[in-house]
C-alpha positions as CSV (number, residue, x, y, z in Angstrom):
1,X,51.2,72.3,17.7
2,X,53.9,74.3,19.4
3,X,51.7,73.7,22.7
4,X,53.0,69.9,22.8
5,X,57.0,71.2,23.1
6,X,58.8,71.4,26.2
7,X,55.3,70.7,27.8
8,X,53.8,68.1,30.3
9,X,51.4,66.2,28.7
10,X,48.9,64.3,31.1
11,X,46.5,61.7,30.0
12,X,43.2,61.3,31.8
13,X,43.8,58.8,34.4
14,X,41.1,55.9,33.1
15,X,40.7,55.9,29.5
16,X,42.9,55.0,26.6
17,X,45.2,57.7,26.0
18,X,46.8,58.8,22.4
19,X,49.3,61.3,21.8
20,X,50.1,61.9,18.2
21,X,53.6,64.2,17.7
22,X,53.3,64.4,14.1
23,X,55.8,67.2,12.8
24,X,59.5,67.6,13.3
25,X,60.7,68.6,16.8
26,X,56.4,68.8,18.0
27,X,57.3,66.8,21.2
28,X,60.5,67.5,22.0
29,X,61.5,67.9,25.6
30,X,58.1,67.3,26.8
31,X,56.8,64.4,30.0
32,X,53.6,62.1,28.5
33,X,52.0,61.1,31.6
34,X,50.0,57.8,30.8
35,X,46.9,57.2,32.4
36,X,46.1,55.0,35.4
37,X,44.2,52.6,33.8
38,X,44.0,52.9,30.0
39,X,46.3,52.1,27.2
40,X,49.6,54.5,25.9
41,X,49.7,55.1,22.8
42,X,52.0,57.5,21.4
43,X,52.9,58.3,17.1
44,X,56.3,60.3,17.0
45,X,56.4,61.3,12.6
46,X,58.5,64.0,12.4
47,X,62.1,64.8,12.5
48,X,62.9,64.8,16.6
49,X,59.0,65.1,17.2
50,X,59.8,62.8,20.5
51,X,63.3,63.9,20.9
52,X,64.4,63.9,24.3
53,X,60.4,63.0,25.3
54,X,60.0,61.7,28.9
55,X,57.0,58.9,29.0
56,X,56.0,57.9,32.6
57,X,53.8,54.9,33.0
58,X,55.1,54.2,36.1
59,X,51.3,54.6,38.0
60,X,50.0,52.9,35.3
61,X,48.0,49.5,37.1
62,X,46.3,48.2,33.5
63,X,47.1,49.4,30.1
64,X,49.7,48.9,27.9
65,X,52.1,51.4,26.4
66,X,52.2,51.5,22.6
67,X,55.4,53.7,21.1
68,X,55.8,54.0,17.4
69,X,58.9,56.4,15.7
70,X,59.3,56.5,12.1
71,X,58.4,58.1,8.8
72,X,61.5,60.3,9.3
73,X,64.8,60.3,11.3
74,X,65.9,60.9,15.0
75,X,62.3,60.8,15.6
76,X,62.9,58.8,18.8
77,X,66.3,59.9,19.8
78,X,67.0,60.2,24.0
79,X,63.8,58.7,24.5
80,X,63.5,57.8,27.8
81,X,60.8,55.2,29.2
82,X,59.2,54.3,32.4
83,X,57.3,51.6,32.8
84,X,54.7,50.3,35.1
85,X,55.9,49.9,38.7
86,X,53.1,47.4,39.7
87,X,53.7,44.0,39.8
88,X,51.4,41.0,40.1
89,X,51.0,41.3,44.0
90,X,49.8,44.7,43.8
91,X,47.6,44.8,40.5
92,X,44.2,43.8,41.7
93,X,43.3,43.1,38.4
94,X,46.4,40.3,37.5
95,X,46.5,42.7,34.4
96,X,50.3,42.7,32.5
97,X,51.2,45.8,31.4
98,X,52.5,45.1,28.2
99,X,55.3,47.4,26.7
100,X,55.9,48.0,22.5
101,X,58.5,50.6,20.9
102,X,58.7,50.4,17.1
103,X,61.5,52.2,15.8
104,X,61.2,52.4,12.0
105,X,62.0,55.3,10.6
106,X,65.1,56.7,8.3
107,X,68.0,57.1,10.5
108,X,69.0,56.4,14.5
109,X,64.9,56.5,15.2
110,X,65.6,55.3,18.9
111,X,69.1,55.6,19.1
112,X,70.5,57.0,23.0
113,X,67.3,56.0,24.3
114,X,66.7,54.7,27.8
115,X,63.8,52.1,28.2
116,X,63.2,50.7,31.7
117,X,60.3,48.2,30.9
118,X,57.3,47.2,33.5
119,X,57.4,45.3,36.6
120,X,54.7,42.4,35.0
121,X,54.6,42.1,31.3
122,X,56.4,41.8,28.5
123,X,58.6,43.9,26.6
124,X,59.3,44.0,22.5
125,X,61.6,46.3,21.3
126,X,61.7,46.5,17.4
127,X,65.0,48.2,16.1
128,X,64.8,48.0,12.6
129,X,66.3,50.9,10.6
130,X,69.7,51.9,10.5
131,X,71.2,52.9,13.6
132,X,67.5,52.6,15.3
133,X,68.7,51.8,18.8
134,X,72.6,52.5,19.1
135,X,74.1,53.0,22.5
136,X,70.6,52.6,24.0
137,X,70.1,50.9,27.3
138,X,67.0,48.7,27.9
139,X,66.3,47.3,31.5
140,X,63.9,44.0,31.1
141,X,60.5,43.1,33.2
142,X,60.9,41.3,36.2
143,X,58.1,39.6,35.4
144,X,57.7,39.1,31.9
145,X,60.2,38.6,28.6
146,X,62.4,40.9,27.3
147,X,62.5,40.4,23.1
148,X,64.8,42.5,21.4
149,X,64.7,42.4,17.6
150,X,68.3,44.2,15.8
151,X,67.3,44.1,12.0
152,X,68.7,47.3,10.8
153,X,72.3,48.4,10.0
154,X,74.0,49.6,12.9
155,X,71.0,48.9,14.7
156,X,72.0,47.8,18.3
157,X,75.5,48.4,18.3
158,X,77.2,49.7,22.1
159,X,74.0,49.1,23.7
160,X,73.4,47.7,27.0
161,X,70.3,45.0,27.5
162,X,70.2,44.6,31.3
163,X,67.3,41.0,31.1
164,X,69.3,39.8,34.8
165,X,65.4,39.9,36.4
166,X,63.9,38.7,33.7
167,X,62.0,35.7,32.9
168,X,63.7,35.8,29.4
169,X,65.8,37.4,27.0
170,X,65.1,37.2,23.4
171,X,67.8,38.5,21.1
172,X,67.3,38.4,17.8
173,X,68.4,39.7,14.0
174,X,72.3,40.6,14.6
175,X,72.7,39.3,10.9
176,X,72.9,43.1,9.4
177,X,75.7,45.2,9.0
178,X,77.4,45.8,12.2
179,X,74.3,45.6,14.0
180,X,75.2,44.1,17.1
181,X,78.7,44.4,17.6
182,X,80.0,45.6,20.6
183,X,76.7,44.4,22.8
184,X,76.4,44.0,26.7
185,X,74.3,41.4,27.4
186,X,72.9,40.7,31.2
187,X,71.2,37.2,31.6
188,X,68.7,35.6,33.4
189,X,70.0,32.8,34.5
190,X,68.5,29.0,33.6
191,X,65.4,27.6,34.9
192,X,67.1,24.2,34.8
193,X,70.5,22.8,33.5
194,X,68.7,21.7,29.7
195,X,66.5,25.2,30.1
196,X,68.3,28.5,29.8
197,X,66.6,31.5,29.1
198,X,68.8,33.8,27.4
199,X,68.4,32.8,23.5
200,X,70.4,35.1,21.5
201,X,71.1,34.9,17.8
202,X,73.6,36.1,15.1
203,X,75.8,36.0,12.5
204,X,80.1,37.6,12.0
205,X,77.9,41.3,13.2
206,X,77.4,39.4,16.8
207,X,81.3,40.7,17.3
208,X,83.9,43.4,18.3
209,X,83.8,46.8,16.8
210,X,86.3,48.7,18.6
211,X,88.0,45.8,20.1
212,X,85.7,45.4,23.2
213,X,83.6,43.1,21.7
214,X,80.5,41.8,23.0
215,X,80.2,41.5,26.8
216,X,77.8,38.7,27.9
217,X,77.1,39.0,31.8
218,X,75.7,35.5,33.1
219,X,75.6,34.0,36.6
220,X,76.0,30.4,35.7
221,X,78.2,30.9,32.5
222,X,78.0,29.6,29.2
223,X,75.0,26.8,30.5
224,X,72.8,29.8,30.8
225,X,72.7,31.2,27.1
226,X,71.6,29.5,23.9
227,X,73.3,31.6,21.0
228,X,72.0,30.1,17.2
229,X,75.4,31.4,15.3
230,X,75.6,31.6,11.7
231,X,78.6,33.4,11.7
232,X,82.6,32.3,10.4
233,X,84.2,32.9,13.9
234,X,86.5,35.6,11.9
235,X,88.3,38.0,13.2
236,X,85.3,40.0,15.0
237,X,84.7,37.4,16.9
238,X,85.9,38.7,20.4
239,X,84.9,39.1,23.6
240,X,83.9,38.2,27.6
241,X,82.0,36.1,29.7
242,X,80.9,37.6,32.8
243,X,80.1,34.5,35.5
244,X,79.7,34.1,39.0
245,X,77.0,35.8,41.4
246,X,78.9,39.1,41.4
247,X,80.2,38.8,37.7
248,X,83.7,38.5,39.4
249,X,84.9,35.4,37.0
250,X,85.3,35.9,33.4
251,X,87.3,34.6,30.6
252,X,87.8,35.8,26.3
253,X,85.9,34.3,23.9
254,X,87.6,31.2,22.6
255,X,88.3,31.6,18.7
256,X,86.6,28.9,17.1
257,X,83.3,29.2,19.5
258,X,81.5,30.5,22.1
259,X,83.4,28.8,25.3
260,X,86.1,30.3,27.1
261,X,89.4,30.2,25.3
262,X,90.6,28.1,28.6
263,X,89.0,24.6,28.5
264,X,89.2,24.3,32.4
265,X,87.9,28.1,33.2
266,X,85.1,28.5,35.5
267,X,82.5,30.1,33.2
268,X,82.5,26.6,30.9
269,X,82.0,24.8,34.0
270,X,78.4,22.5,33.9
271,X,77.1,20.6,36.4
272,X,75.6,17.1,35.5
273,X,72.2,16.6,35.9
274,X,73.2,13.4,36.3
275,X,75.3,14.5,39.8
276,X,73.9,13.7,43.4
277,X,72.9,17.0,44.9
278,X,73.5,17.0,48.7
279,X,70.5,17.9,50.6
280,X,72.7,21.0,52.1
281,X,74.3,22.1,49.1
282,X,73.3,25.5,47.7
283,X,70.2,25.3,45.0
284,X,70.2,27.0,41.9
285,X,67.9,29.3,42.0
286,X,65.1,28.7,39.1
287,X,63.1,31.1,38.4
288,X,63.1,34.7,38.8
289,X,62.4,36.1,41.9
290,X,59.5,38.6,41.7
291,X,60.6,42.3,42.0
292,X,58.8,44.4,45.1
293,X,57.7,47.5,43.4
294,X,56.4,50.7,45.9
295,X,55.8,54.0,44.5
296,X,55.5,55.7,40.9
297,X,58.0,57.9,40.2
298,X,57.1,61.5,39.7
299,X,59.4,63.4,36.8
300,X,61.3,66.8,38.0
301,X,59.5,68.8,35.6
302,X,62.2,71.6,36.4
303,X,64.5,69.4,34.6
304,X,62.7,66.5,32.7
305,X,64.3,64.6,34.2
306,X,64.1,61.4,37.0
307,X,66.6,60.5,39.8
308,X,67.2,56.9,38.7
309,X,68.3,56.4,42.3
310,X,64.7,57.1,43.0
311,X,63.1,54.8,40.4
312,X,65.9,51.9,41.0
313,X,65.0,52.1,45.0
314,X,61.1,51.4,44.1
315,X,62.6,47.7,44.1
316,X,64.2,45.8,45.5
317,X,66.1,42.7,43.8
318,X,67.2,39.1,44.8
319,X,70.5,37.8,43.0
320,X,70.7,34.3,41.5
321,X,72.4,31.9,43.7
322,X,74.7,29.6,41.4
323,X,75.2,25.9,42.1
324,X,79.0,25.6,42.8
325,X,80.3,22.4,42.7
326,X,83.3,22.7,45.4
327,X,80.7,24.1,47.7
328,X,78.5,21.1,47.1
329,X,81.7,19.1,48.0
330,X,82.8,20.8,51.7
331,X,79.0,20.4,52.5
332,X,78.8,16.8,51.5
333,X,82.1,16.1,53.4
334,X,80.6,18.2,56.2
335,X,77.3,15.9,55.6
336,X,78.9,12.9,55.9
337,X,80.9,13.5,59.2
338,X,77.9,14.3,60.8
339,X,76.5,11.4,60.3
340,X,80.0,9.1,60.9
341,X,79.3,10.9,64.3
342,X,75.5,10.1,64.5
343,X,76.2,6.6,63.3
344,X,78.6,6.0,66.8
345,X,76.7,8.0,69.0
346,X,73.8,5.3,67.6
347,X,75.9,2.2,68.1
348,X,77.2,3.4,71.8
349,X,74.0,3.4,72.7
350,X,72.9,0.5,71.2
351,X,76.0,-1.7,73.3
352,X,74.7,0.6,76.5
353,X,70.8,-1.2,76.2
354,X,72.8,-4.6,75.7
355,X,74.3,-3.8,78.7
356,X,71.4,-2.8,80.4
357,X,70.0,-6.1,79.3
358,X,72.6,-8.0,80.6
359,X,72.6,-6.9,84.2
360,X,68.6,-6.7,84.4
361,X,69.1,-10.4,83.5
362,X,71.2,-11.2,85.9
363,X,69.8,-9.8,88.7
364,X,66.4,-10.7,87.7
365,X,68.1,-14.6,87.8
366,X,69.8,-14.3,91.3
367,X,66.9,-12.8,93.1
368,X,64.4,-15.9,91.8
369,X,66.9,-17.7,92.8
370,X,67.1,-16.6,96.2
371,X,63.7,-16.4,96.6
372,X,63.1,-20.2,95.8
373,X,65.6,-20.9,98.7
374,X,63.6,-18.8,101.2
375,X,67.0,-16.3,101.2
376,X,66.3,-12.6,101.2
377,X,67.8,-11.2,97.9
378,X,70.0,-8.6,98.1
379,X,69.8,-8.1,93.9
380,X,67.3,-6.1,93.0
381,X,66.7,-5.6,89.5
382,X,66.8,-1.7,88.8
383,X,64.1,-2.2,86.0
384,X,60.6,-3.6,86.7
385,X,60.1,-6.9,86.0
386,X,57.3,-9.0,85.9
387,X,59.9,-11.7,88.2
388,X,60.1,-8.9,90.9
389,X,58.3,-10.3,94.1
């Protein structure tokens, strides 16, 4: 129906809601507005029936949002996705709002899209047919997994996953034809030093395309991703790590692994669990801090479009604070001369009460001495004593 194009489709706010864009171009530049509470689901068949399609969920407080493109090509192209804003503190019910694209169909079903997932659930991204999701950029849950799945040819290559907030990043396929190459990859960073959380996998199409290779952004380095690597560490095999709690350290891909080509570089650094933590010395922080959510977003229908300043200032983030060991060092050293200095202000006081001791004694002797001769004494102890007449 012609009706459904460049249109603003609104589901009724507490019911589950389907939206079925079934012929080519039948959706295109339109806004799905999913209900309040009710499940999403939304069918783009034809060739750029979703094209350019808005989908806010961002009011959405329980339902989850169901996205299927295939049966022909560009179905799904410049899709652009809002999740939920509510997060566990504000959804009375504790309900996740789950989110699910499948992208499935001939040719670049999902490719260009932009997929900002909800505040508390998880999110699954299926990019399985040839060019499915290239140069796409998908923004994890703060509250909930991010698992991305890059079967197809082409599949995920130049696209940015942004799973910093996350609890977890899944990243998997990256074994067909250049379907991962050129990747940026955002981490969450480890729960503990044996427990990282970004889990990414691959073969030689986990590499450089054009030279820039893949891009892996991780606040603790190389101890915060667990990559399963099938690969021949060939000639695509290029790229940066990204460390440090403003990304401001990084280092190229050593040849023959994934380390930094420098031994000593900061990004391979680990910390031994085995190590003494000083009681002052930063923590690492373990687990992701949960994102503060406000308002849903409303789309400019003028332009079908949202001010991403608008939707990124509904939260507000916490960065992860990475154990550094030379920090660890200056406050163990600034420890331990604060307690050199307790430790004598402890034993001066300790001579002073001998002291003290001392003098009572003596004066507590003369005066019963005195006393026994029928002699005034002029010692008086300055501390009662049970010898004091």
């Amino acid at each position: 129906n012609s009706l459904c194009k460049n249109s603003k489709i609104e589901c009724l706010s507490n019911q589950d809601c389907f939206v079925s864009c079934s012929g080519d171009k039948l959706c295109q530049n339109s806004i799905i507005e999913c209900p309040i509470n009710g499940n999403c689901n939304i069918e783009c068949r034809g060739y750029k029936s979703c094209d350019n399609l808005i989908v806010n969920a961002t009011a959405s407080i329980s339902g989850n949002v169901n996205i299927l493109c295939q049966d022909a090509s560009q179905e799904c192209q410049s899709l652009t996705i809002y999740g939920s804003v509510y997060d566990t503190n504000t959804n009375t019910n504790n309900q996740q709002n789950d989110l699910t694209l499948k992208c499935n169909g001939d040719l670049a079903s999902c490719s260009k899209t932009n997929i900002k997932c909800p505040a508390n659930g998880d999110c699954l991204i299926q990019c399985q047919a040839e060019e499915s999701c290239k140069n796409s950029t998908i923004t994890g849950p703060p509250n909930g997994d991010l698992i991305v799945q890059c079967t197809g040819r082409l599949s995920c290559i130049k696209s940015k996953i942004r799973a910093e907030n996350s609890d977890e990043l899944d990243l998997s396929g990256c074994s067909r034809s250049d379907s991962c190459l050129d990747l940026t990859i955002h981490c969450p960073p480890f729960t503990n030093l044996s427990n990282p959380n970004c889990f990414i996998q691959g073969n030689d199409n986990l590499g450089s395309y054009s030279g820039q290779g893949v891009n892996i952004y991780a606040i603790n380095g190389w101890q915060d991703v667990d990559i399963t690597y099938s690969g021949s560490y060939g000639l695509r095999h290029q790229g940066k790590m990204h460390c440090g709690v403003e990304y401001d350290t990084q280092c190229p891909f050593d040849s023959a692994s994934w380390s930094c080509d420098d031994p000593d570089a900061y990004c391979n650094e680990v910390v031994s669990p085995e190590t003494p933590t000083p009681t002052d010395a930063p923590a690492v922080s373990s687990t992701a801090v949960n994102t503060d959510y406000t308002e849903p977003v409303d789309i400019d229908t003028d332009t079908n479009t949202v001010d991403t300043d608008d939707y990124i200032s509904n939260y507000n983030t916490t960065k992860y604070i990475k154990f550094n060991p030379a920090d660890a060092k200056d406050n163990y050293e600034n420890t331990s001369l604060g307690m050199i200095l307790i430790s004598i202000g402890l034993l001066g006081m300790a001579a002073l009460c001998v002291l003290c001791g001392a003098i009572r004694k003596y004066c507590d002797k003369a005066h019963r001495k005195l006393s026994n001769m029928g002699i005034k004494s002029p010692f008086k102890s300055p501390f009662k004593s049970p010898y004091r007449g």
